[in-house]
Residue, then its C-alpha position, 0 to 999 in steps of 0.5 A: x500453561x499448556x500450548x493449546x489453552x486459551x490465554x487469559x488477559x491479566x489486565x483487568x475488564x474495567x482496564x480493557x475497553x473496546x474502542x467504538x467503532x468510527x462511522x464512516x464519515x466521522x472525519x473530512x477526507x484528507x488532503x483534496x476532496x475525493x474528484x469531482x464529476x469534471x476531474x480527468x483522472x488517471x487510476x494506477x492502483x489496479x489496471x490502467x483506468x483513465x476517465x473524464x469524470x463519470x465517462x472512461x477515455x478508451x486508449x488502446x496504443x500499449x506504447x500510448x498507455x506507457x508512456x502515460x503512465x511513465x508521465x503519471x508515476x513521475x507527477x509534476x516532474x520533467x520526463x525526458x525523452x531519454x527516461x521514456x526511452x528507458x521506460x519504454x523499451x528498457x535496454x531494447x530500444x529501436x534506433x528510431x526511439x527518439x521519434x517514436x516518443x515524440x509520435x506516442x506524445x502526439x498520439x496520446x494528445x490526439x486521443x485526449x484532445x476531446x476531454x481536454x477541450x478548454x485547456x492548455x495546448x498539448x493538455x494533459x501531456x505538457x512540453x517542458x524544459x527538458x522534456x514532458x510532464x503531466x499536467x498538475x491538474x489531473x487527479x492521480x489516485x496514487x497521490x490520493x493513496x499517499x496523501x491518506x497513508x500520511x496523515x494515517x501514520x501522522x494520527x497513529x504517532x499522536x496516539x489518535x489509533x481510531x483515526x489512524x484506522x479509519x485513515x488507512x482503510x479510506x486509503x486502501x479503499x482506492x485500490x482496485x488490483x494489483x498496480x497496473x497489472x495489466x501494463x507489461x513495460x519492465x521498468x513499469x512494473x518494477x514502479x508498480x512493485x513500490x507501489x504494491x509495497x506502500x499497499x502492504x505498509x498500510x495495510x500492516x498500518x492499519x493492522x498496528x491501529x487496530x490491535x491498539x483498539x482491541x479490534x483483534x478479530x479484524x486483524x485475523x481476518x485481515x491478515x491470515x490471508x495476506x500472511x500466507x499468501x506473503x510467507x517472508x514478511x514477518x512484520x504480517x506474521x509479527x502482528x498476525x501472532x499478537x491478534x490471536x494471542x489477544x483473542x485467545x488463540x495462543x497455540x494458532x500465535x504458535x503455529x504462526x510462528x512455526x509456519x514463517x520460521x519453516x517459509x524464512x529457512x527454506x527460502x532464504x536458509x536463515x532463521x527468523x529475525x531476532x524480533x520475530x523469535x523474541x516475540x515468539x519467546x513472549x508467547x510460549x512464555x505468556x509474557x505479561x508484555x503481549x498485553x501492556x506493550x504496544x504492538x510496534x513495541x512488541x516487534x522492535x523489542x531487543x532479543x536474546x541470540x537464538 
């Protein structure tokens, strides 16, 4: 078959069915119910927000604002004086940072005092053995996230591909930007980088779900952006080729491959992974497999030395 041509599926129609779409409420959230009016909430997927259910609580010390996300990306751990040190100053800290922990911890309670009436002293910065730690009743939507990524994969290991789909997508609709973007700590920044990651592992996620589905036009869509814009991740790349080879689009799967083997040479002076080049090989060779194995399969399938 020439490289350009469409590609036609060898499983029969009446074989091929087109999962529904999920309503949106067609299944209870996961985990805890999404927070209610009087939850204190502090948001990391995106810039630092915290709110007092409906009403935004305004804190302007950048020293403040770490610390509290420091306490807020260990939940229901004791932080010690030393780990806040290291959080906030990294190897730069002041002779007096000791006190200077201790005068932010204050701070940071005077601040929130307001929205903490009614709770325990010191709320939501508590004095533990050791250190502080954040009280265990403020909802974190980085816990929210986690909590739906689970039970996504959980469902996609059960064969249950619309649920997984559907779980991923309420998961990523609580991101808002890059995580804390806007908090300039070194040792912040490298928490939030993970967090980014888990971003990018469900999004691939719900990418696998969907290809399960037949949703291929979704896929493309999805990831032809982010796999650009992400040139090394070939597990992006992997299910970007399978979407396009599925709708059709053989020569773009192609050029696909092309554009992460130029990406991955010119920026690491290595070929692309054994998997990669084994699933591009499916693909010149129009490999009945593109269809009947499943695209995790397709990505973890042995290969021969190129």
């Amino acid at each position: 078959m020439p490289t350009g041509s469409a590609v036609t599926s060898p499983v029969k129609d009446q074989d091929k069915v087109m999962e529904p779409r999920v309503q949106p409420n067609a299944w209870p959230l996961p985990g805890p119910t999404s927070a209610s009016r009087e939850t204190f909430r502090i948001s990391l997927l995106g810039p630092l927000e915290v709110s007092d259910g409906n009403r935004p609580v305004r804190l302007t010390g950048m020293k403040q604002r770490a610390l509290l996300c420091w306490l807020a990306l260990n939940p229901r751990t004791s932080v010690s004086a030393d780990a806040l040190i290291a959080a906030l100053w990294g190897d730069a800290s002041p002779p007096t940072a000791r006190a200077k922990v201790h005068t932010y911890v204050c701070e940071l309670r005077k601040a929130l005092r307001e929205v903490g009436h009614g709770r325990a002293p010191g709320w939501p910065v508590l004095t533990c053995l050791g250190g502080y730690q954040l009280s265990a009743d403020v909802d974190l939507d980085s816990r929210r996230f986690a909590g739906s990524a689970s039970e996504a994969r959980q469902a996609g290991r059960l064969g249950d591909h619309a649920r997984a789909s559907w779980l991923f997508a309420r998961a990523l609709e609580i991101w808002r930007g890059p995580a804390l973007a806007d908090v300039t700590s070194y040792p912040i920044q490298a928490a939030a980088n993970a967090l980014n990651e888990e971003r990018l592992l469900a999004i691939e996620g719900k990418a696998e779900a969907d290809l399960h589905l037949g949703w291929y036009d979704d896929v493309v869509a999805e990831l032809s952006p982010l796999s650009a814009a992400n040139p090394l991740r070939e597990r992006l790349r992997g299910e970007l080729m399978v979407a396009l080879y599925r709708r059709g689009a053989r020569n773009e799967a192609l050029t696909v491959y092309r554009d992460a083997h130029q990406a991955v040479t010119s920026e690491l002076g290595l070929p692309p992974s054994p998997q990669l080049r084994r699933l591009h090989e499916l693909v010149i060779r129009d490999d009945p497999a593109l269809w009947h194995r499943s695209p995790h399969d397709l990505l973890s399938m042995e290969t021969t030395s190129a």
